[in-house]
C-alpha positions as CSV (number, residue, x, y, z in Angstrom):
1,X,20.9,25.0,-8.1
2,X,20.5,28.7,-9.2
3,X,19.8,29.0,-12.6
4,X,21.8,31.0,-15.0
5,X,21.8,34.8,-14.6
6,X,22.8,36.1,-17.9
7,X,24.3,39.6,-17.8
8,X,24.3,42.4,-16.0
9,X,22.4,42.8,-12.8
10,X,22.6,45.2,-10.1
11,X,20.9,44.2,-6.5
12,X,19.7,46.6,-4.2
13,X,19.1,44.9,-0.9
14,X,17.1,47.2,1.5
15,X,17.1,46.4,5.2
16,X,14.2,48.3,6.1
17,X,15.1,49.3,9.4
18,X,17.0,45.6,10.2
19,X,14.2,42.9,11.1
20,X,12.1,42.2,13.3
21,X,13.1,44.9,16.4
22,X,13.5,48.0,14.5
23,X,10.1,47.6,13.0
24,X,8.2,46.6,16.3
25,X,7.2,49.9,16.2
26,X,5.9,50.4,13.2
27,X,4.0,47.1,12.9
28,X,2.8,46.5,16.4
29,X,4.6,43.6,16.8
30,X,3.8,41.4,13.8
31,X,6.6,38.9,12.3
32,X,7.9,40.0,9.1
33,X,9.8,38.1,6.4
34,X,8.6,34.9,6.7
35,X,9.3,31.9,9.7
36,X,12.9,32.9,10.4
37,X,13.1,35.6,13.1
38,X,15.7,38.4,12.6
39,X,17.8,36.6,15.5
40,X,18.0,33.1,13.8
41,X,18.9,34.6,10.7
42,X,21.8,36.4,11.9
43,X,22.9,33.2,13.9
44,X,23.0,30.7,10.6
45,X,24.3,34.0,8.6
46,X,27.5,33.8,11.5
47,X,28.0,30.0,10.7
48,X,27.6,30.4,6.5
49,X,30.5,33.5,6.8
50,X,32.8,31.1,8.8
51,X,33.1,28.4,5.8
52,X,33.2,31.2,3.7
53,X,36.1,32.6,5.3
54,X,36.3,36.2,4.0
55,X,39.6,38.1,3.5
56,X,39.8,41.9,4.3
57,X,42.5,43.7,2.4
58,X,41.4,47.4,3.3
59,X,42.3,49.8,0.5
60,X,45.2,52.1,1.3
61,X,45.6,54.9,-0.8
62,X,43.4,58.0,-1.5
63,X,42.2,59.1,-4.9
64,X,42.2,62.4,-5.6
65,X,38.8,64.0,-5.6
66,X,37.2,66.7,-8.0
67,X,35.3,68.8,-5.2
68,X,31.6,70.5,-6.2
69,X,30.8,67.7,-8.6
70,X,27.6,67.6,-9.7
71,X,24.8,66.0,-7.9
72,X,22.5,66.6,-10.7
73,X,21.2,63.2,-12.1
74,X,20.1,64.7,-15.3
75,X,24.0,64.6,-16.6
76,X,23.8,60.8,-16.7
77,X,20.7,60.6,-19.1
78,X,21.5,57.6,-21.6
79,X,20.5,58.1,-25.2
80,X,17.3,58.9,-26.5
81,X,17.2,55.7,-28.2
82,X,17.0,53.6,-25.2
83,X,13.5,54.6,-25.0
84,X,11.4,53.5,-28.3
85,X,9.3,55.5,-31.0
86,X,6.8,53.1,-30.4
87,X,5.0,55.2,-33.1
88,X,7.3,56.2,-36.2
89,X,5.6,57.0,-39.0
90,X,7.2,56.8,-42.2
91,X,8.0,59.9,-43.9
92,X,8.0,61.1,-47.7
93,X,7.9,64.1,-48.9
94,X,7.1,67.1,-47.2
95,X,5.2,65.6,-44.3
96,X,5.7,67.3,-41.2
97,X,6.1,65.0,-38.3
98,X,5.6,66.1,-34.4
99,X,7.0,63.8,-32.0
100,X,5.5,63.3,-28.3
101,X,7.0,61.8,-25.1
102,X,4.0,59.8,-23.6
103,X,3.9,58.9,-20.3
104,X,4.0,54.6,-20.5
105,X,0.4,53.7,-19.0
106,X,-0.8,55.1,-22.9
107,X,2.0,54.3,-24.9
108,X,2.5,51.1,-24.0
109,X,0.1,47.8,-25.9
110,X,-3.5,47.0,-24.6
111,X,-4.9,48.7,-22.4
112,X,-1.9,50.4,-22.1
113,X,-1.7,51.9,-25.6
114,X,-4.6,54.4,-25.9
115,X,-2.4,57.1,-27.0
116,X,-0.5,54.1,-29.6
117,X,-4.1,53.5,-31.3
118,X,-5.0,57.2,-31.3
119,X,-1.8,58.7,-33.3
120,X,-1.9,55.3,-35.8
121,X,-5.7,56.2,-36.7
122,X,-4.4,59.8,-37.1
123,X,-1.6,59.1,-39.1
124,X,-4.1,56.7,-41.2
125,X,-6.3,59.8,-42.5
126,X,-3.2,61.6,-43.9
127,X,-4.4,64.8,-42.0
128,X,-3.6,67.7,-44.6
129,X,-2.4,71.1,-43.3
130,X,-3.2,74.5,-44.0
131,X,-0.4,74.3,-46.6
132,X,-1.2,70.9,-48.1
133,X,1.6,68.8,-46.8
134,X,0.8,66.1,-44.4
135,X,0.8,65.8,-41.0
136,X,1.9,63.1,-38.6
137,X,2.7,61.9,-34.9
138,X,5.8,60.1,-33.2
139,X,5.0,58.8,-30.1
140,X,8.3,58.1,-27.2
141,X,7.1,55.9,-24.8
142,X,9.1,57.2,-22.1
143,X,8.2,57.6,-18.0
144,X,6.8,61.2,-17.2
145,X,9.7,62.0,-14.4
146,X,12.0,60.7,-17.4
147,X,10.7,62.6,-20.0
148,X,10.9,66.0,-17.9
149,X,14.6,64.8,-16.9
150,X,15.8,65.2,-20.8
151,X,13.5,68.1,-21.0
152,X,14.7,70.3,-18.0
153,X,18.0,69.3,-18.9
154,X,17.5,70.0,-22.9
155,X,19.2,66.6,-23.9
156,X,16.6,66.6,-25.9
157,X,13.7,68.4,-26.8
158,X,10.6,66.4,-28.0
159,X,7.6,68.6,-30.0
160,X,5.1,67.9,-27.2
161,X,4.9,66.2,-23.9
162,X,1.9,64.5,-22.4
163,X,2.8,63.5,-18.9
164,X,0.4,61.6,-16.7
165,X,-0.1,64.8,-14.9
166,X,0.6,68.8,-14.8
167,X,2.8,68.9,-11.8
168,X,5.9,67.6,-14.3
169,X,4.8,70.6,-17.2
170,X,5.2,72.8,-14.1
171,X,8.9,71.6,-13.6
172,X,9.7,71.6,-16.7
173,X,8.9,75.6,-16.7
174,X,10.5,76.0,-13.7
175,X,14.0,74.9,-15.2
176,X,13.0,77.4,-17.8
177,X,11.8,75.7,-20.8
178,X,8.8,76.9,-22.7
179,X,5.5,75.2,-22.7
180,X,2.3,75.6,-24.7
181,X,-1.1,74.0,-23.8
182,X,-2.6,72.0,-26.8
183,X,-4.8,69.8,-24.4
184,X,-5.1,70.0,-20.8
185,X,-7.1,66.7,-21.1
186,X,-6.4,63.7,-23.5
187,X,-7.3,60.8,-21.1
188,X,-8.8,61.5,-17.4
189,X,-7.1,59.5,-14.5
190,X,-7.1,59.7,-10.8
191,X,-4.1,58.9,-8.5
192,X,-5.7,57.3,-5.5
193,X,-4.5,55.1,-2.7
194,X,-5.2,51.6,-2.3
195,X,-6.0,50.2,0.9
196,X,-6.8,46.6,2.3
197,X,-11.0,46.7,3.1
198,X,-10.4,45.1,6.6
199,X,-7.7,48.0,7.4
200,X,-10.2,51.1,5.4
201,X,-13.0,49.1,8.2
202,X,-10.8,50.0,10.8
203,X,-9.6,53.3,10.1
204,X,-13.4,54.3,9.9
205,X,-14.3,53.1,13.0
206,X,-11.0,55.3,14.8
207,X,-11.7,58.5,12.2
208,X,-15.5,58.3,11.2
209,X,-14.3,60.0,7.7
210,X,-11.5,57.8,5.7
211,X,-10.2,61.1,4.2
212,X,-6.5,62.2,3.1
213,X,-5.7,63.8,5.9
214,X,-7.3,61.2,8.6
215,X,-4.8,58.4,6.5
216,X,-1.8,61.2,6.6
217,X,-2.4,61.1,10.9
218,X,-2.8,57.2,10.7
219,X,0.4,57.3,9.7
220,X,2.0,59.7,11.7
221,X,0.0,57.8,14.9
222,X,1.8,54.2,13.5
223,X,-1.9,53.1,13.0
224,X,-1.5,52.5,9.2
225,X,1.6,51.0,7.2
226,X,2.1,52.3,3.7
227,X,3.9,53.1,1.1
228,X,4.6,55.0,-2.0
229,X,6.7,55.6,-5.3
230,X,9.8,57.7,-6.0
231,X,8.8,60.9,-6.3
232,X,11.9,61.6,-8.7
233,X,10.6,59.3,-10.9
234,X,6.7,58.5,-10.3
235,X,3.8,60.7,-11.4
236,X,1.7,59.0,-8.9
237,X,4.6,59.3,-6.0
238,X,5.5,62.9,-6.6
239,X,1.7,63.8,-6.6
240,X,1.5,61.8,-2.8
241,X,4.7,63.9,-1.4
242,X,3.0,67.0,-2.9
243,X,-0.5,66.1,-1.3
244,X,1.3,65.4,2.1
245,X,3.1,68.7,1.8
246,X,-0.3,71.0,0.9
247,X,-2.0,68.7,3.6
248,X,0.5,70.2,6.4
249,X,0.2,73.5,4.9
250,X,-3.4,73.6,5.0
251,X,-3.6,74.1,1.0
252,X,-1.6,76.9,1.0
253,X,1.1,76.6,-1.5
254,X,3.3,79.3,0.1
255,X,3.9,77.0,3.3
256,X,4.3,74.0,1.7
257,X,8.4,74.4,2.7
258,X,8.4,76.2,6.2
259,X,10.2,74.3,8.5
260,X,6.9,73.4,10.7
261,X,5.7,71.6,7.6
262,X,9.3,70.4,6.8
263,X,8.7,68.8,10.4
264,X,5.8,67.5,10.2
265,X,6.7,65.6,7.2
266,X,9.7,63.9,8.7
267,X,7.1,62.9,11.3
268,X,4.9,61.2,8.6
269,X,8.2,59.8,7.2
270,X,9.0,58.0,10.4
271,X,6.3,55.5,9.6
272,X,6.9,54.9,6.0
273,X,8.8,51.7,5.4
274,X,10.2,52.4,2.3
275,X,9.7,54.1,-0.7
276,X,9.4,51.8,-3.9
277,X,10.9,52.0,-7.2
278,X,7.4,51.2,-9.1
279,X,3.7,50.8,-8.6
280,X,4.4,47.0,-9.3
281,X,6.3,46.7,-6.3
282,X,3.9,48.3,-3.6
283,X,1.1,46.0,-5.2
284,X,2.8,43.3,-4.7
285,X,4.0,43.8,-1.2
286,X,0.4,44.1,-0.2
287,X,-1.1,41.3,-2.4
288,X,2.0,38.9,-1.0
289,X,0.6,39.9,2.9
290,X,3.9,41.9,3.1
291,X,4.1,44.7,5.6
292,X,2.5,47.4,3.7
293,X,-1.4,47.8,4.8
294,X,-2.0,50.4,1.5
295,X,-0.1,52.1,-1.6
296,X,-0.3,54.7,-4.2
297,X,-1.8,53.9,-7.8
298,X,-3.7,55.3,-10.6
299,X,-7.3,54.4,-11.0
300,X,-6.3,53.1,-14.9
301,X,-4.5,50.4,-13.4
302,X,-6.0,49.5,-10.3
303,X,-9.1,49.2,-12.6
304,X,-7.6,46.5,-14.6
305,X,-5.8,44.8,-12.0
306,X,-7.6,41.6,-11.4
307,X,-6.5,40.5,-8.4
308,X,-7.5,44.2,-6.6
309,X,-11.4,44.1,-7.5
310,X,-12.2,42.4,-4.3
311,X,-10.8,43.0,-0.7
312,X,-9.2,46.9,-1.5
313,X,-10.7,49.9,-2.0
314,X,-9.6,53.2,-3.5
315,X,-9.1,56.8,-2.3
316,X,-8.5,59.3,-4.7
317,X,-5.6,62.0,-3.5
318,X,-3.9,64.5,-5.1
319,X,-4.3,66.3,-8.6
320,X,-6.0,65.2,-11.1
321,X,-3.9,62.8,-13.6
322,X,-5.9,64.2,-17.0
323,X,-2.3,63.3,-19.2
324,X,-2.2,66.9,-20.7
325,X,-0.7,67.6,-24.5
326,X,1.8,70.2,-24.3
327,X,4.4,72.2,-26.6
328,X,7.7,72.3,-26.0
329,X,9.9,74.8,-26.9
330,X,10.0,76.9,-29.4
331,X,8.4,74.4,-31.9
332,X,7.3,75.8,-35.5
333,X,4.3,76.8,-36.6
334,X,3.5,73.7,-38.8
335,X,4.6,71.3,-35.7
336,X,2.3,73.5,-33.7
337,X,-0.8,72.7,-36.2
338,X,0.3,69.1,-36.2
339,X,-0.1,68.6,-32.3
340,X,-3.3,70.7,-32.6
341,X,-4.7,68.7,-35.1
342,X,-3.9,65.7,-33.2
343,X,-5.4,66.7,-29.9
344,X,-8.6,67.9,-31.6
345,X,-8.6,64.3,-33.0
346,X,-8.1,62.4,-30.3
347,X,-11.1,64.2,-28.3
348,X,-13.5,62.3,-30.1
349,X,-16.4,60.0,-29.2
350,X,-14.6,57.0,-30.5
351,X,-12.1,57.4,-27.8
352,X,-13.6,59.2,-25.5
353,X,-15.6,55.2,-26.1
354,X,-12.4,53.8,-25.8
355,X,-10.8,55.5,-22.9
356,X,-13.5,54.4,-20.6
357,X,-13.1,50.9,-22.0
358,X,-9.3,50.9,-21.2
359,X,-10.0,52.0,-17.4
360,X,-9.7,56.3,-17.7
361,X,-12.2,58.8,-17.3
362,X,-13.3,56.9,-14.0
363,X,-16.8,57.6,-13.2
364,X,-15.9,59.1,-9.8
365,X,-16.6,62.7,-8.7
366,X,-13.6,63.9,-7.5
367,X,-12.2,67.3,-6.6
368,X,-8.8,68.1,-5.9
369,X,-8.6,69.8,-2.9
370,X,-5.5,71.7,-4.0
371,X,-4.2,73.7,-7.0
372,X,-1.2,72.5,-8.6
373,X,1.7,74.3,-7.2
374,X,4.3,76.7,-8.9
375,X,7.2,74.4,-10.4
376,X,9.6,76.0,-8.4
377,X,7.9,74.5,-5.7
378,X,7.7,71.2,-6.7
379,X,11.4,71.4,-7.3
380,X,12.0,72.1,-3.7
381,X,9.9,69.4,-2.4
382,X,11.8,66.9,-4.4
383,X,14.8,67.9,-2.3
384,X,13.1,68.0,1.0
385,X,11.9,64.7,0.5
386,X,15.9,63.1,-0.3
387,X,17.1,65.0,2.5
388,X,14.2,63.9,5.0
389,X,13.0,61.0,3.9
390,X,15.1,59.2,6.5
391,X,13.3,60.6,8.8
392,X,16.4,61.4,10.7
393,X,18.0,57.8,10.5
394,X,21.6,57.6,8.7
395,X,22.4,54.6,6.2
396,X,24.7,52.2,6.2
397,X,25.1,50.5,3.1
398,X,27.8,48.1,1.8
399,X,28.4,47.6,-2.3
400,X,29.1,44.5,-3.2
401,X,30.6,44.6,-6.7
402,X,31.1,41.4,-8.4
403,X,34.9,41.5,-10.1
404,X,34.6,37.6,-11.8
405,X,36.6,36.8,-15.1
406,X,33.3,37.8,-17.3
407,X,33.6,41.5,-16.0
408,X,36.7,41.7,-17.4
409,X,36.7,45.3,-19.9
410,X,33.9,47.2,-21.0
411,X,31.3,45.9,-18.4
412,X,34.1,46.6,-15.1
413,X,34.6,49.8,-16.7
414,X,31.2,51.4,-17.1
415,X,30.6,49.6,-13.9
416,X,33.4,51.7,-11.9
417,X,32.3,55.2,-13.9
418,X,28.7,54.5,-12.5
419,X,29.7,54.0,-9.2
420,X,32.3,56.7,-9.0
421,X,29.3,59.1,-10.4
422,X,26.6,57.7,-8.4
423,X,28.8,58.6,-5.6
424,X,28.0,62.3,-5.5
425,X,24.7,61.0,-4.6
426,X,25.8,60.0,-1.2
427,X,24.8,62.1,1.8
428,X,28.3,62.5,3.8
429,X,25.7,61.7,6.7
430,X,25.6,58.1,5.6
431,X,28.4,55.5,6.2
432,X,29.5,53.3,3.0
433,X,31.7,49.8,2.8
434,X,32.3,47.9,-0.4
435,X,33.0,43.8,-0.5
436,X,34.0,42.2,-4.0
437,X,33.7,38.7,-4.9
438,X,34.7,36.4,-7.6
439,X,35.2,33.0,-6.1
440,X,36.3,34.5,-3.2
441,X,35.2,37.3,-1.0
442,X,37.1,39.9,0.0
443,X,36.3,43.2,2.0
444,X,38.0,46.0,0.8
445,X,36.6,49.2,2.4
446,X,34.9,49.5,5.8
447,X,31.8,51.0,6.7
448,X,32.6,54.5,7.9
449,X,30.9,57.5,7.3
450,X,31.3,59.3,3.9
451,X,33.3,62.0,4.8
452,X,35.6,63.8,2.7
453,X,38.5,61.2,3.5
454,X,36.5,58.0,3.3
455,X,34.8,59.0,-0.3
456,X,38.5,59.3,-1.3
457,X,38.9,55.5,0.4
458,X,35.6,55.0,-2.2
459,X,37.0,56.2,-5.2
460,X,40.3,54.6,-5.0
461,X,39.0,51.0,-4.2
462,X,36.6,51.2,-7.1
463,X,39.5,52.7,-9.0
464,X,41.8,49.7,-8.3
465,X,38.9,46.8,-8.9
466,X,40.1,44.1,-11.4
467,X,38.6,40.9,-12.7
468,X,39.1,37.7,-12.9
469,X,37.9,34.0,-11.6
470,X,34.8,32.1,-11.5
471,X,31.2,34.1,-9.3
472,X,30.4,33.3,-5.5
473,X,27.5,36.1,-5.3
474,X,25.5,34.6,-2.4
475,X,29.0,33.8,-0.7
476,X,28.9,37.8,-1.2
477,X,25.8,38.9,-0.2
478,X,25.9,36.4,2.9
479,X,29.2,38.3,4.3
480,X,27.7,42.1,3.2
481,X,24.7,41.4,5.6
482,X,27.1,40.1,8.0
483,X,28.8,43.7,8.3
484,X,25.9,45.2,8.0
485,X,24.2,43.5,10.7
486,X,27.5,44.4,12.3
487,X,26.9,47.9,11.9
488,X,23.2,47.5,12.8
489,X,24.2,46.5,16.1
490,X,26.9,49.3,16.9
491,X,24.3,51.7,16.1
492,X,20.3,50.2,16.5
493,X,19.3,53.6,14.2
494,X,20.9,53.1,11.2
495,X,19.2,52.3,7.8
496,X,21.2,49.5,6.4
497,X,21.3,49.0,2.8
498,X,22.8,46.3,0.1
499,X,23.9,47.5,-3.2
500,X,24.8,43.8,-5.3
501,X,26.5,44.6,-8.6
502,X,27.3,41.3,-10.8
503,X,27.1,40.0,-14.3
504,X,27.6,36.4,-15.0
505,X,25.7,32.9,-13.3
506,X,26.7,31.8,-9.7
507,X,28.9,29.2,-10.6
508,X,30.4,28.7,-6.9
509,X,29.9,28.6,-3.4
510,X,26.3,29.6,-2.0
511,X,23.0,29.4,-4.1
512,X,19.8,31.0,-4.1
513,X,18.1,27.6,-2.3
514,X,21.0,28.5,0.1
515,X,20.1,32.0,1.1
516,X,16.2,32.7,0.5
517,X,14.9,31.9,3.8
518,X,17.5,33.6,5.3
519,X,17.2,36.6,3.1
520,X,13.1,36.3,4.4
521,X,14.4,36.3,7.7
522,X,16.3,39.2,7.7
523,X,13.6,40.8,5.9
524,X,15.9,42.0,2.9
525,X,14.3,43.3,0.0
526,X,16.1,43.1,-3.0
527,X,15.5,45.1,-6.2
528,X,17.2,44.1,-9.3
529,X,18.3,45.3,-12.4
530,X,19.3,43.2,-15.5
531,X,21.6,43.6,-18.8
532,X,20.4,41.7,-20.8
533,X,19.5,39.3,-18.2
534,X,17.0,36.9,-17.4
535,X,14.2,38.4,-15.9
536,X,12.5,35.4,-14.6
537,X,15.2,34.9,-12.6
538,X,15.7,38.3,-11.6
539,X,11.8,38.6,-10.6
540,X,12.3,35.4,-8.6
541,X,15.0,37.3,-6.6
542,X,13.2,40.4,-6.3
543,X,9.9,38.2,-4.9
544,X,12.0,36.8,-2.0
545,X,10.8,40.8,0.2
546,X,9.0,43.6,-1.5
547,X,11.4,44.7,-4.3
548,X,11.0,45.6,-8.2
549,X,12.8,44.0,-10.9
550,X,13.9,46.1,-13.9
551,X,16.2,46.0,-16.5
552,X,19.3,48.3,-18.1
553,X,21.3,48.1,-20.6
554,X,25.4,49.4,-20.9
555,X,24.5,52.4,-22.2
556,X,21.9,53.4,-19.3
557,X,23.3,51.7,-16.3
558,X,25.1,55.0,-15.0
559,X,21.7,56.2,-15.1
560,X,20.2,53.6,-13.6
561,X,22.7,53.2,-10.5
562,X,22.7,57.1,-10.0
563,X,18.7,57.4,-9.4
564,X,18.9,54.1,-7.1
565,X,21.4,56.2,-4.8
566,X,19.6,59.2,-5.7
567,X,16.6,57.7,-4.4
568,X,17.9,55.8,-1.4
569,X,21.1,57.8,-0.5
């Protein structure tokens, strides 16, 4: 039986190009997802949706839509306080306290927690300032495309920011908030890419050199399968869409947008699988002999990877990830000596010591073969990669929204506001259905293409979803790839997608021991995030193809949904 799932979990099953056929030509010819072909699959998926016997009840009115809604994901930042002070001094007296957002390969425990160790021993000497008050540090663990999301958008304002790299303090000026180098350096990191030895063996032999730009025509020639993070959200994955952009351009900065590179880049595109959500999840799809031949990662953590120090190999790319200390803002004088203080302190031989220990400062020699470019730039590339990293290819993605009894209020209602927002996310290139299930399943809008007519269609199913009865997810999911495969066939070139939205355990119909094989066979990644869910399960799920598990709460989940469909829409 499935075990329990306890909360609320969205599922975003990814397609990849549909099996076995529409990949042929990306992976000359090898067999993914497991023993099932693509055409078996589809075959026992046909027989599971006849017992499940599906209703369609097609929506029939049309919201009202608000035209020129935003399409800004920065409006759907949660709280603050979903992301931790994982440092928080306590505070008496006159003690001035600077807080930092720190990108989460320092602020994190271990290994991970360089930055953690280094403001605790600070905030242990009671450093006095020039006016004899104290002077402590607050460290935010929060992602470096996160932290520049509530700082572009000035949710909120942190005293510093120490990104894993510089291209996110160029953004942030870009959108017109002030900076001020304190650091440029606290911890020295490489992004590199990571690449099976038997693969690096026979790129050499084709290239001679296994350089950047000999892997960027590897993959343009189908000769190399890899993937990489979400530039939107990944330090690592924005630096590998800006080095494939200055690589076009020749290093030149000023053509990294023409339309030649532009084209060039949709080129390089065409043989990218899929973009990930985390580091975790390329790792894993090469370590679990998935499709993917090489990924992105910092040197820091494919140092202390275990499993990666034999058989792979690493290429440094990009900039340089040196997790600068930077001002925000106007911040006052006494903050300003705070932060100073602080990075004077941390440049020490103790953890200078420590660093190495913990995987930075790599003893590689390595120079970028670029500048970092103007923010403005980066900005723009951000939005030529959603727009053309389809490479051409329109979606067609179903949402499956669960609408069982334990949906019922607050959790049906900040689903339908994160759907109805995430919406503005949607390309009107792409076509969209949405299924619901409680112990039945019932389709309620057709996949169509997103127009201005269907997105009303959208809004008004979501709109009218109620809930009640017992939860028949895989009954669900098994008729979604049914009309997705559906769709796949009407039109070989499409993308499809899965978007899986439920709370509560499968208590009826279909079971996970039901549908994994067949899930293999169609070669369906599926990424998962959990409220307060159980993430054992959820990474069991998320195993099945090449997907990332992660977890949201309520408060976040808008969030959340918006940079899936940001991401993959």
């Amino acid at each position: 039986m499935f075990k329990k799932l306890i909360g609320f979990i969205i599922v975003v099953g990814l397609l990849a190009g549909g099996g076995y056929y529409a990949y042929e030509f990306l992976m000359g010819g090898r067999l993914l997802g497991g023993s099932m072909t693509y055409e078996k699959a589809v075959a026992r998926l046909a027989d599971e949706v006849d017992d499940i016997r599906p209703t369609e009840n097609y929506v029939q009115r049309r919201a009202n839509l608000q035209l020129g809604a935003s399409r800004d994901l920065k409006k759907n930042l949660p709280d603050i306080g979903q992301f931790p002070l994982v440092v928080d001094p306590p505070r008496a007296g006159g003690d001035v306290v600077a807080e930092i957002f720190t990108s989460t390969e320092k602020s994190g425990e271990g290994i991970d927690g360089i930055i953690v160790e280094i403001a605790n021993d600070f905030n242990a000497r009671n450093h006095a300032l020039s006016d004899g008050r104290r002077g402590k540090i607050a460290i935010r663990k929060i992602a470096s495309g996160t932290g520049h999301d509530y700082i572009a958008a000035r949710k909120y304002l942190p005293d510093g920011f120490s990104p894993s790299n510089h291209l996110w303090v160029r953004m942030v000026e870009a959108h017109g908030v002030k900076t001020i180098p304190v650091r440029e350096l606290m911890v020295g990191n490489i992004a590199g890419i990571v690449m099976k030895e038997s693969v690096a063996g026979e790129l050499r032999a084709a290239y001679g050199d296994l350089d950047v730009p000999n892997i960027i025509d590897a993959v343009v020639q189908g000769k190399l399968v890899m993937g990489y993070t979400n530039p939107f959200a990944s330090s690592t994955g924005l630096n590998f869409l800006v080095t494939v952009l200055a690589t076009f351009a020749q290093g030149d900065p000023a053509a990294m947008l023409t339309p030649e590179v532009v084209s060039s880049f949709e080129s390089f595109q065409r043989g990218v699988p899929f973009v990930a959500l985390t580091t975790l999840q390329m790792r894993d799809s090469v370590m679990n002999e998935g499709s993917l031949d090489a990924f992105v990662m910092e040197y820091q953590t494919f140092a202390n990877t275990p499993v990666l120090k034999s058989g792979y190999e690493f290429i440094p790319f990009g900039i340089r990830h040196d997790n600068p200390l930077y001002a925000v803002g106007d911040v006052s004088p006494d903050k300003m000596e705070v932060l100073t203080a602080f990075g004077d302190f941390a440049d020490g031989r103790k953890y200078a010591r420590l660093a190495a220990e913990y995987g930075f400062n790599p003893d590689i020699q390595y120079t970028p073969p670029f500048d970092a470019p103007p923010g403005e730039i980066l900005v723009q590339a951000q939005k030529v990669w959603k727009e053309k990293k389809d490479a051409g290819r329109p979606i067609a993605a179903v949402f499956l929204c669960d609408v069982s009894g334990s949906m019922r209020g607050t959790r049906l209602s900040r689903l339908k506001t994160a759907l109805l927002d995430g919406a503005e996310f949607i390309s009107p290139e792409n076509s969209i259905g949405i299924v619901v299930f409680s112990q039945r399943v019932s389709v309620i809008l057709p996949i169509k293409q997103f127009d201005l007519n269907h997105k009303a269609a959208f809004h008004a199913a979501v709109q009218d979803m109620a809930a009640e009865g017992r939860t028949a997810m895989y009954d669900g999911i098994a008729v979604s790839l049914q009309r997705l495969a559906a769709a796949k066939e009407r039109n070989p070139n499409v993308k499809p997608l899965l978007f899986v939205l439920t709370d509560g355990e499968t208590n009826e119909g279909l079971n996970f021991g039901d549908m994994d094989e067949l899930i293999r066979g169609l070669n369906v990644p599926t990424y998962t995030i959990g409220y307060e869910a159980n993430i054992d399960e959820l990474k069991r799920v998320s195993s099945l193809v090449e997907a990332a598990s992660l977890n949201a709460g309520e408060g976040e989940i808008a969030y959340k949904i918006g940079a899936l469909l940001n991401a993959q829409m």
